[in-house]
C-alpha positions as CSV (number, residue, x, y, z in Angstrom):
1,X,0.0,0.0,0.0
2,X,1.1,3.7,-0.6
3,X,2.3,5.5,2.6
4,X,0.4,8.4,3.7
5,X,2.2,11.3,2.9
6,X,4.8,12.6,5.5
7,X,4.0,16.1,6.9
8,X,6.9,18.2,8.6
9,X,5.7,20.7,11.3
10,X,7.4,23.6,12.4
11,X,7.2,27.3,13.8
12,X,9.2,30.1,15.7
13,X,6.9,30.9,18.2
14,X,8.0,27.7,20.2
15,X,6.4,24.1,20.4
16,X,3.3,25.2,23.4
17,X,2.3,28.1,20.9
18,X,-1.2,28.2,19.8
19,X,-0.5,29.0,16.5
20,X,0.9,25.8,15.8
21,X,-1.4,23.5,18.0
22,X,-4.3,25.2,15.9
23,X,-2.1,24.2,12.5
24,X,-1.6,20.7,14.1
25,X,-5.1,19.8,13.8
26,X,-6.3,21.1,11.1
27,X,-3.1,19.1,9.2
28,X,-4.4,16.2,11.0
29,X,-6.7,14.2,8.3
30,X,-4.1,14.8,5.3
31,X,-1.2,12.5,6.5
32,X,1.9,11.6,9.0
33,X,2.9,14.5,10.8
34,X,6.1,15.0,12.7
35,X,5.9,18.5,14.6
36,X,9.2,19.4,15.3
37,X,9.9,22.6,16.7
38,X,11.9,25.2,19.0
39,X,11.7,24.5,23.1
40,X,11.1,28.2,23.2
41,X,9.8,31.9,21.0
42,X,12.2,32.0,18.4
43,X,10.9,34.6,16.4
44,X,13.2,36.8,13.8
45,X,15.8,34.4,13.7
46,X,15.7,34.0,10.1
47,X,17.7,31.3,8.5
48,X,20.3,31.1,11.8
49,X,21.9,27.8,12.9
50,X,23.5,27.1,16.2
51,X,26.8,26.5,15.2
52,X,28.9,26.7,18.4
53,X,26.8,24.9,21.0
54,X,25.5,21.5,20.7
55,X,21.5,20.9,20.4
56,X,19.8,18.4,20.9
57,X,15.6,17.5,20.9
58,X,13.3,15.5,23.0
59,X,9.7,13.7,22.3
60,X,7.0,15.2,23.8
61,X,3.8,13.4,22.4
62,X,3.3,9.9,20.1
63,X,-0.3,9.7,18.8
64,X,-1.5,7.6,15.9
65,X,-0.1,9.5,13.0
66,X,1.5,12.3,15.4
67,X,4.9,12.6,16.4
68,X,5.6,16.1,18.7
69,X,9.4,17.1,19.6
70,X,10.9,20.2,21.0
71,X,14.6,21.3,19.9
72,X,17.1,23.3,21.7
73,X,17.7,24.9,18.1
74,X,16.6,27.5,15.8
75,X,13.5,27.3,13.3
76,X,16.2,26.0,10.7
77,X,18.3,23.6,13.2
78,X,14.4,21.9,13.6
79,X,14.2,21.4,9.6
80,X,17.8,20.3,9.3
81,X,17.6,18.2,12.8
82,X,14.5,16.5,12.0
83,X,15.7,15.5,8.3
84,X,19.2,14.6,9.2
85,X,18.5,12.7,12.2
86,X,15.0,11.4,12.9
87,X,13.2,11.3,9.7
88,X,13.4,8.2,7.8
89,X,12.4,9.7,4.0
90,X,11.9,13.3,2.9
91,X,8.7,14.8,3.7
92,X,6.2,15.6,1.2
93,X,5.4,18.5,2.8
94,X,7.2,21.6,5.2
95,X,4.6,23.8,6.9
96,X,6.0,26.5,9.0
97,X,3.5,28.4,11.0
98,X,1.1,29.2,11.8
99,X,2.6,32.7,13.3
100,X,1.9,34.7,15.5
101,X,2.1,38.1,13.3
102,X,2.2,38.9,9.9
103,X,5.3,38.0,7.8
104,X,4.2,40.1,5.1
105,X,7.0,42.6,2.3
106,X,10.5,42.4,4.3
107,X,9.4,40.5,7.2
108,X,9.8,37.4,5.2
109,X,13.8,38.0,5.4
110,X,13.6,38.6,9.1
111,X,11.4,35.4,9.9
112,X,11.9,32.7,11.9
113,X,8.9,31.3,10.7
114,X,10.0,31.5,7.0
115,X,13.7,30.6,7.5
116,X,12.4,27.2,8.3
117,X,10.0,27.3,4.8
118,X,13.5,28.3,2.7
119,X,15.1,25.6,4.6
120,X,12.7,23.2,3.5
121,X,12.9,24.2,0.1
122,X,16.7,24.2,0.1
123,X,16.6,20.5,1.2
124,X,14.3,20.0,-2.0
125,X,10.9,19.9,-0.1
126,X,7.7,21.8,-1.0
127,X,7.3,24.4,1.4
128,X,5.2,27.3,2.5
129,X,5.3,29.7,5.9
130,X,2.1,30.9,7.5
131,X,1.3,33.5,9.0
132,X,-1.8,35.7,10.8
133,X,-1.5,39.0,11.4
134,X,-1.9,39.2,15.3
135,X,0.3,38.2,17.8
136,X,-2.7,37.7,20.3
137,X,-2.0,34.6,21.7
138,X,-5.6,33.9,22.1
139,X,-6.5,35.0,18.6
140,X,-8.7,33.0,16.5
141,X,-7.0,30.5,13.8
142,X,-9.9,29.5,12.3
143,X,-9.7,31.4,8.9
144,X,-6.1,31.1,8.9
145,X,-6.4,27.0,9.2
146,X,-9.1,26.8,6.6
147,X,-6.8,28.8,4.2
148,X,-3.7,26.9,5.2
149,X,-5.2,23.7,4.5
150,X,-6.6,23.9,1.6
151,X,-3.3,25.1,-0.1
152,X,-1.2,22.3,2.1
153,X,-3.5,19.6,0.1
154,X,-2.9,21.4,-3.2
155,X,0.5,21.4,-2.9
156,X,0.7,17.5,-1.2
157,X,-0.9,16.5,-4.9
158,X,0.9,19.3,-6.7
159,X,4.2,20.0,-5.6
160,X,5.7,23.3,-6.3
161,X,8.8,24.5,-8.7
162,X,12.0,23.6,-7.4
163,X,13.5,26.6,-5.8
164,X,10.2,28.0,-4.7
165,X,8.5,28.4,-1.2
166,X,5.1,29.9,-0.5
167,X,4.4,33.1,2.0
168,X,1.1,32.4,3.1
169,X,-0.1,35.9,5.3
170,X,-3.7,35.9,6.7
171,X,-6.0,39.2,8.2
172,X,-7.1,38.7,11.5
173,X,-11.3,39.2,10.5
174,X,-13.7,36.9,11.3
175,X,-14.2,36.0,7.3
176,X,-11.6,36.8,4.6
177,X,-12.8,37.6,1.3
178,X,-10.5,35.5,-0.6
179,X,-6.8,34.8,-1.4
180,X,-4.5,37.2,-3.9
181,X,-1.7,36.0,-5.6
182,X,0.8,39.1,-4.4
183,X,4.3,40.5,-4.9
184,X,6.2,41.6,-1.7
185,X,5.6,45.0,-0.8
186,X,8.2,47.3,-1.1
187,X,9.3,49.3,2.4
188,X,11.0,48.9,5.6
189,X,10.6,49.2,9.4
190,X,11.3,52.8,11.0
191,X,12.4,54.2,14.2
192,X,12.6,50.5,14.5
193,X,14.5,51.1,18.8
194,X,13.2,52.9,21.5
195,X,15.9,53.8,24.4
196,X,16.2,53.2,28.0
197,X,18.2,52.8,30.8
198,X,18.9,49.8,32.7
199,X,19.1,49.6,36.7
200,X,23.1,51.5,36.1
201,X,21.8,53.8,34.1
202,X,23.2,52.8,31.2
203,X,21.5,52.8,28.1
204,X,20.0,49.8,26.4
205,X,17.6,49.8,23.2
206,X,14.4,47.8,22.9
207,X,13.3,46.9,19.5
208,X,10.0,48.5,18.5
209,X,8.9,50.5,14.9
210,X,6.8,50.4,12.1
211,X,6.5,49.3,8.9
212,X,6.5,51.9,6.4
213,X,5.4,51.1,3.0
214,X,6.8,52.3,0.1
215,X,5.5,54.4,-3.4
216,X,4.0,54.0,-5.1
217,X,2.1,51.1,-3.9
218,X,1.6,48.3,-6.3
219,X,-1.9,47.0,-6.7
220,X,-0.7,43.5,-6.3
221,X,1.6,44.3,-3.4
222,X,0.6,41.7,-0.3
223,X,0.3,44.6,2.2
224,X,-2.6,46.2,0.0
225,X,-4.3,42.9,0.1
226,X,-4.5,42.0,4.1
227,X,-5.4,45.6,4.3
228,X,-7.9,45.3,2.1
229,X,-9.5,41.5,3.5
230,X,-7.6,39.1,1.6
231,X,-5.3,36.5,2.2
232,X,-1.8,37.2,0.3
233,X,0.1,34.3,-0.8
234,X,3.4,35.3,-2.2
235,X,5.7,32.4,-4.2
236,X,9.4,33.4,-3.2
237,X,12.8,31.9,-5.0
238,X,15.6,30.5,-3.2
239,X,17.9,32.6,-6.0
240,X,18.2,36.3,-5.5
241,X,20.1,37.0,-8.5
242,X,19.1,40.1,-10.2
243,X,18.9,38.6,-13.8
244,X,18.1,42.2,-15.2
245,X,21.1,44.0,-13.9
246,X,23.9,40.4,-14.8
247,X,24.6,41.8,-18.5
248,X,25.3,45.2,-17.3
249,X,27.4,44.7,-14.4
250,X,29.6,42.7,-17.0
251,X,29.7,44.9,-19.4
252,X,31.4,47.1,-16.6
253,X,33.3,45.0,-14.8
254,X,34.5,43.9,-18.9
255,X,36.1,48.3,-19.6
């Protein structure tokens, strides 16, 4: 008999987060899954590894067709962990989420949540981050599960491109009005520190700001569409070579 197709669970936010008990369950019915994620909130940790310390990982819960660890590690030390030393084939399948706060425009290079997706999709599994836009840890997943698993089972009979991962960003609203196929937004976070003073009175810096959004705004951009109801789902590339500008910078580097 075919095997049910093996589902690999992780997220920043830490194993006892909501976000991913909620994307636990709703995963349930579509195959094996093997949660394996930080021991603790890892969030912005982007593609980091623990490189100087060992790790290590523990087994929290067996359950018909559920396996749940916690790792000493980072988002990506749980992808490359769990493939390297407890998975016996390649997952069909990396779902990274669901997180606690949107990972929408530049957040996806500051992610915890979406290091672990390019992981995945560096080790040659389909893969795709999601996210909600609260970091209430009593916020309601509902919307963001139903989204998350239909697009889990399209891509479990699918696949996806090799090279590409999925950005999966939901509102916080009782109904979303559907999901947009988006670009990135263009921007960046200002007055991103706000200062202080420790008990010495020395100064220490607490990272805070906003996300300011660029111009013009782009119809298609994935900011205008949480802001506007929908779901954004943005496909990203491993490669970040700029095609356009390769003949020109040789044509300079050739005079």
């Amino acid at each position: 008999m075919k095997e049910k197709p093996l589902i690999l669970i992780t997220n920043d936010d830490g194993v006892n987060a909501k976000g991913l008990t909620c994307l636990t369950e709703c995963l349930r019915d579509l195959g094996d899954l093997v949660v394996f994620a930080p021991d603790r909130p890892q969030s912005g940790m982007s593609s980091s590894l623990t490189s100087l310390t060992p790790i290590k990982y523990r087994l929290l819960k067996e359950e018909q067709g559920l396996k749940v660890y916690s790792c000493t590690g980072t988002p990506v030390d749980c992808v490359k962990l769990a493939m390297y030393d407890l998975l016996d084939r390649k997952p069909d399948l990396l779902v990274s989420g669901i997180n606690h706060g949107s990972n929408m425009a530049i957040c996806v290079h500051y992610s915890g949540t979406m290091g672990a997706a390019i992981e995945g999709c560096i080790l040659g599994v389909p893969a795709m981050g999601v996210s909600l836009t609260t970091h209430s840890s009593t916020a309601d997943f509902s919307e963001c599960c139903r989204i998350g698993r239909r697009l889990a089972r399209r891509l479990l009979r699918e696949g996806l491109p090799a090279g590409t991962y999925l950005n999966l960003n939901v509102p916080n609203i009782p109904q979303v009005k559907g999901v947009k196929v988006c670009r990135q937004a263009d921007g960046r976070f200002v007055n991103e520190y706000m200062r202080s003073e420790n008990a010495l009175g020395e100064p220490v810096f607490w990272l805070t700001g906003s996300f300011e959004e660029g111009k013009p705004v782009r119809p298609d951009d994935d900011m205008l569409a949480l802001n506007s109801g929908y779901a954004s789902l943005v496909p990203c590339k491993i490669d970040v070579t700029d095609y356009e500008y390769m003949e020109r910078l040789r044509s300079m580097c050739d005079e």
